[in-house]
C-alpha positions in Angstrom: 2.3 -9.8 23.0 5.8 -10.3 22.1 7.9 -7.5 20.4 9.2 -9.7 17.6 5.9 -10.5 16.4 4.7 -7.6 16.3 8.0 -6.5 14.3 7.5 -9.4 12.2 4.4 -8.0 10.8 5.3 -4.6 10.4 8.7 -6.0 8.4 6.5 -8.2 6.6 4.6 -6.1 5.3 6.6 -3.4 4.6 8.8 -6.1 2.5 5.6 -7.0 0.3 4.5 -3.3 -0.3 8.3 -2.3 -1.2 8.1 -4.6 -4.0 4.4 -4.3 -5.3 3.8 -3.7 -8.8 0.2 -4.4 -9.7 -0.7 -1.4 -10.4 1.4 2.0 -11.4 3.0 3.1 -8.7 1.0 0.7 -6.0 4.6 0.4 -3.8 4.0 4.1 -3.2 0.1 4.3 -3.4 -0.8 1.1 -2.4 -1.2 -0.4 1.3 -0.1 -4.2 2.6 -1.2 -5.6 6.1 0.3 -8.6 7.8 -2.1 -9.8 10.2 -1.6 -12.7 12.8 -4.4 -15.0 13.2 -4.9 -17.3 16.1 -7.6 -20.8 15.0 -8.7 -21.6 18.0 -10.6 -24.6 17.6 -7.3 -25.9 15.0 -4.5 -24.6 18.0 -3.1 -23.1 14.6 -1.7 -19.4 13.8 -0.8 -18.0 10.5 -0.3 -14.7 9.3 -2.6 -13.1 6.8 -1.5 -10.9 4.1 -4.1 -8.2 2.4 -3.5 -5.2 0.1 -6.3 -2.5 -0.7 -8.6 -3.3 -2.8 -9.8 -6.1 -4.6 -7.2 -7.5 -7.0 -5.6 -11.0 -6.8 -2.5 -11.4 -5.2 0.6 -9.4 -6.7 2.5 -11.8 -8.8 5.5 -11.2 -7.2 4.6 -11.9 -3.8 6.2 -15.0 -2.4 4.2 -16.2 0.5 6.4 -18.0 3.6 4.9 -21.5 5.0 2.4 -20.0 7.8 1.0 -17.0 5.5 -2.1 -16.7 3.8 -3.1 -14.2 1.0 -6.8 -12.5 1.7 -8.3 -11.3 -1.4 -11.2 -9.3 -0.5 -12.3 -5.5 -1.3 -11.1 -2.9 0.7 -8.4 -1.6 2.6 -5.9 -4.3 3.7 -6.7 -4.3 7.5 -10.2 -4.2 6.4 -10.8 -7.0 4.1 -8.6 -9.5 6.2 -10.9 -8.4 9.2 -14.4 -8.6 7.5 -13.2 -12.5 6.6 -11.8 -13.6 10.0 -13.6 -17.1 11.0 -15.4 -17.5 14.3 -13.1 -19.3 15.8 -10.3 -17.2 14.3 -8.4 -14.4 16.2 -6.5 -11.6 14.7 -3.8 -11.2 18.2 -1.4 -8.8 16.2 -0.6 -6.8 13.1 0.7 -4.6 10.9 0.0 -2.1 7.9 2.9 -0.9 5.8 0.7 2.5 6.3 -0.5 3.9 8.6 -4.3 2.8 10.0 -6.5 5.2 8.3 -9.2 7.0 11.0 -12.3 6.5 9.1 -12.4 2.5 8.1 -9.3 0.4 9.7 -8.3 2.3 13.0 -12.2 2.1 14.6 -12.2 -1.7 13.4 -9.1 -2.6 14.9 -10.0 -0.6 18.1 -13.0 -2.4 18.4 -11.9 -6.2 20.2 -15.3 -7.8 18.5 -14.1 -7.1 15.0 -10.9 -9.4 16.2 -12.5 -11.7 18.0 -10.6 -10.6 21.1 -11.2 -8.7 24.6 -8.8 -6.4 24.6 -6.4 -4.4 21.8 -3.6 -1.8 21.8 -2.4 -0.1 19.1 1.4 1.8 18.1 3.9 1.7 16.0 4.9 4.8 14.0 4.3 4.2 10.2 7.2 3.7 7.7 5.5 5.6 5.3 4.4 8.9 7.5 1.3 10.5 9.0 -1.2 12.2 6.6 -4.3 14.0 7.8 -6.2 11.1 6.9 -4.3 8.0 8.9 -3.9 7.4 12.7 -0.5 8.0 14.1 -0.8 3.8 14.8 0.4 1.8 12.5 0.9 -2.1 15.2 -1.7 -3.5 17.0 -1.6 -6.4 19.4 -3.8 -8.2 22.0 -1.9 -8.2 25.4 -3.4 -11.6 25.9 -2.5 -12.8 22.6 
């Protein structure tokens, strides 16, 4: 996987979380994922955007052609996962926090969840290492 996709998610969504305001506080609280999703029956990728939980999308977001907003409840990673397509393949992504251990790091370590065979994960997070969170914060499919 290339090295400026992968930095295209992370800055993507560290861009959307910076400027979040649907909630007090959410661009310090909250959590945004950009996720890259391969169709392959369509020969089609875009790139999903998620936040936690499950409000609509922030008002202030301005989605670029290719992107997709994932409302779903959750953690970002999560809810963009849980409504992947079957012939839909999340290759890389990013979290503008880093992958917490309990819900979003064992999903995204597990290639079924993504429809892939193989994932990596990397990346330190923007926003730092709490007890709670994975020191990952990328992942990627090599044969993405």
């Amino acid at each position: 996987m290339s090295q400026p996709k992968m930095r295209l998610a992370m800055n993507r969504a560290e861009e959307l979380q910076s400027g979040r305001n649907d909630y007090w506080k959410a661009n310090e609280r909250g959590t945004t994922a950009a996720i890259g999703v391969w169709n392959s029956l369509e020969k089609k990728l875009t790139i999903r955007i998620g936040i936690n939980g499950s409000g609509a999308m922030p008002e202030n977001f301005a989605l670029r052609e290719g992107e997709e907003f994932v409302q779903a409840a959750g953690h970002a990673e999560e809810g963009i996962l849980n409504n992947l397509k079957e012939h839909e393949h999340a290759i890389f992504g990013a979290a503008s926090r880093n992958f917490c251990n309990e819900t979003c790091h064992p999903m995204i370590l597990d290639p079924e969840n993504l429809n892939v065979n193989t994932v990596e994960v990397g990346g330190a997070g923007i926003r730092g290492h709490q007890p709670q969170n994975s020191p990952y914060t990328l992942f990627w499919s090599p044969k993405g």
